[in-house]
C-alpha positions as a Markdown table, in Angstrom:
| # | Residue | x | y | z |
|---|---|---|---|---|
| 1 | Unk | 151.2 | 23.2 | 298.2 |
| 2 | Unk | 154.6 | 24.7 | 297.3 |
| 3 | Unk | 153.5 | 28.4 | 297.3 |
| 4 | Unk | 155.3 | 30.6 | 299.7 |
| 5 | Unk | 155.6 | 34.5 | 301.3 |
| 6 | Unk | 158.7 | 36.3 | 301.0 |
| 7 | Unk | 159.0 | 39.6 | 303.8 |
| 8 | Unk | 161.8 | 41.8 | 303.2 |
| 9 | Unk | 162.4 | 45.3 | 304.4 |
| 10 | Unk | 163.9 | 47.5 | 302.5 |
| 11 | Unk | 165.6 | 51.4 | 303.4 |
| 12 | Unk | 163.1 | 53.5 | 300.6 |
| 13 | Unk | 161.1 | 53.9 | 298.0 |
| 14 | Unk | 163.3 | 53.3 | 295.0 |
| 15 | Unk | 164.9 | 50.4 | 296.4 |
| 16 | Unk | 161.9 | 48.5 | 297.3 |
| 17 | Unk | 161.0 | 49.1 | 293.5 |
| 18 | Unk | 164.7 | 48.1 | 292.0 |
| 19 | Unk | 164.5 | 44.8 | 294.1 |
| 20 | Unk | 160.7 | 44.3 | 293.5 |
| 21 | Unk | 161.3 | 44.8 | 289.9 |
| 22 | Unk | 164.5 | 42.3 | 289.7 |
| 23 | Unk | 162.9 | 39.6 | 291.1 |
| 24 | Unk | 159.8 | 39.6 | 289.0 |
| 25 | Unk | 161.4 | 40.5 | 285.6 |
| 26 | Unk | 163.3 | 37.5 | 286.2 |
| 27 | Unk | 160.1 | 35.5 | 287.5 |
| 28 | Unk | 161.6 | 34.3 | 290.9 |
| 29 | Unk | 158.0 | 35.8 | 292.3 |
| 30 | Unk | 154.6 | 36.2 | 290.4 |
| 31 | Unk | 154.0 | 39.5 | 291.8 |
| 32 | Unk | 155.5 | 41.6 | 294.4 |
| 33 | Unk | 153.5 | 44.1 | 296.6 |
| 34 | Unk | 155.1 | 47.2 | 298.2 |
| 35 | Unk | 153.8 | 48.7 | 301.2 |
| 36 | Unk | 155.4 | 52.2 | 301.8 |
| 37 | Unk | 155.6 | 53.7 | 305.3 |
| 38 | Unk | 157.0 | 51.7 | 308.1 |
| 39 | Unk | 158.5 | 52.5 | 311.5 |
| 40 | Unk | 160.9 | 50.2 | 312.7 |
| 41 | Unk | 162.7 | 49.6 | 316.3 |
| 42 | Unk | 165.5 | 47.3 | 316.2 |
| 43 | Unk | 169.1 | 46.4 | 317.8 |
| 44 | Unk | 171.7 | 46.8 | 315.4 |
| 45 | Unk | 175.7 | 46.7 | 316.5 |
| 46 | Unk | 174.6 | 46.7 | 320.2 |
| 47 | Unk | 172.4 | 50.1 | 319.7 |
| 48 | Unk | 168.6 | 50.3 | 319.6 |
| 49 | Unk | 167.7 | 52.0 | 316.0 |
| 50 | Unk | 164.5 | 52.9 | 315.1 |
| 51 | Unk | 164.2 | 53.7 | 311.2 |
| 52 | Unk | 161.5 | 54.6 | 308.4 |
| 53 | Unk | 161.3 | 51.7 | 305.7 |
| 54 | Unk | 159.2 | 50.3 | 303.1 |
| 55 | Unk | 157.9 | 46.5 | 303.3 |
| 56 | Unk | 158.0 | 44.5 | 300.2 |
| 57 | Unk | 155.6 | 41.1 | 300.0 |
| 58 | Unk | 157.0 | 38.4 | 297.1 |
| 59 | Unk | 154.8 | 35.9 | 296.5 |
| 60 | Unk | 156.8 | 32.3 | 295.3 |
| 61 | Unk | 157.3 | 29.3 | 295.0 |
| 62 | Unk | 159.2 | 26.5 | 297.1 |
| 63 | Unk | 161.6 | 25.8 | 294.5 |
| 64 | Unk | 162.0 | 29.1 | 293.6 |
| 65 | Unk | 161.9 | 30.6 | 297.8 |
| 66 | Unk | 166.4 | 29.7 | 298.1 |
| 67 | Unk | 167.3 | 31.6 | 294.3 |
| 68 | Unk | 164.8 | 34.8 | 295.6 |
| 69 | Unk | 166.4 | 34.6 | 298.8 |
| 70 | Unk | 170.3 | 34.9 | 297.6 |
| 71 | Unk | 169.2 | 37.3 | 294.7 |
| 72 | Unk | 167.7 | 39.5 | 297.3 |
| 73 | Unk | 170.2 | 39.6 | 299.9 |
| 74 | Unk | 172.7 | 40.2 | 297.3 |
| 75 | Unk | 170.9 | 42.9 | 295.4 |
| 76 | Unk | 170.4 | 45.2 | 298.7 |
| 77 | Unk | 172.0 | 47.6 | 300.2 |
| 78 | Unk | 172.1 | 46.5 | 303.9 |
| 79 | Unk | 174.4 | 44.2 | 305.5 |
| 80 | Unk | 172.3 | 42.1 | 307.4 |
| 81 | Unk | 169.1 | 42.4 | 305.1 |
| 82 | Unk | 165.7 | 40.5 | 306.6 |
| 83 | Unk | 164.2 | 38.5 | 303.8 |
| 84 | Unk | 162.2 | 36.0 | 305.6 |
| 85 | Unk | 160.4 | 33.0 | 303.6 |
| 86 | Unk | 156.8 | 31.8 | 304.7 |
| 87 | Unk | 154.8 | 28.6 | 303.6 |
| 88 | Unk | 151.3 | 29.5 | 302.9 |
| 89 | Unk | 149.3 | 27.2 | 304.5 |
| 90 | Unk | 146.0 | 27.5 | 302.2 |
| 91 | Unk | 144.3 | 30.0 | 299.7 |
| 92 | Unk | 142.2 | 30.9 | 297.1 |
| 93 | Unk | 143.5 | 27.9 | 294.4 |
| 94 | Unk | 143.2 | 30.0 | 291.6 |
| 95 | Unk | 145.7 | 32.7 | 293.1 |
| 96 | Unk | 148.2 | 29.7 | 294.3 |
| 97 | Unk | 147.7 | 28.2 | 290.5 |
| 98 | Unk | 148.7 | 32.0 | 289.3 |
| 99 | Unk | 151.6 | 32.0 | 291.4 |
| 100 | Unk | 152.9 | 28.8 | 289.8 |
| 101 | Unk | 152.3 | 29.6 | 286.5 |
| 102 | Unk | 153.9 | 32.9 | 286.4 |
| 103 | Unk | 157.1 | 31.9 | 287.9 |
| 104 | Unk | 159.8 | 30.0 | 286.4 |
| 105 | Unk | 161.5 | 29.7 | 283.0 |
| 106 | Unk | 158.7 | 30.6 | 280.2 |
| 107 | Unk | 159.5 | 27.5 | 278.5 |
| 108 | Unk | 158.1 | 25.5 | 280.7 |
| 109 | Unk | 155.3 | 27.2 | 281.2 |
């Protein structure tokens, strides 16, 4: 099974939607689901932070999981972004067939 969870966080709103929206108009994810209100503690530079953000689920491919990764990190506006790639273990097969299918040049589709 080559399907796979991307996590990212992401500062608001309107970023979550430009990076959701680049990496599915270019098909590196099937779908990408944005979850809006957040709270996050973390250490950052030494400091604990605590910050509002939005959480944005890609769902992938193996082959694909590397290209989402760089165009992600790339694309965002922290330093240190967390994009985070999961295998999924099992699912419903026609959702992990989807997932294959909609990602990945339309000719070979």
């Amino acid at each position: 099974m080559s399907a796979r969870l991307v996590y990212v966080t992401a500062p608001d709103l309107a970023e979550a939607e430009r990076l959701a929206r680049l990496a599915v108009e270019r098909r590196l994810a099937a779908c990408a689901n944005i979850l809006p209100a957040m709270r996050s503690l973390y250490w950052w530079r030494g400091k604990l932070e605590q910050a509002d953000e939005v959480v944005l689920l890609f769902k992938t491919t193996e082959a694909l999981a590397g290209e989402l990764t760089r165009t992600l990190a790339e694309a965002h506006s922290y330093d240190c972004p967390c994009v985070v790639v999961l295998p999924i273990e099992s699912g419903h097969p026609a959702f992990l067939q989807w997932i294959e299918e909609e990602t990945g040049p339309l000719d070979l589709r």
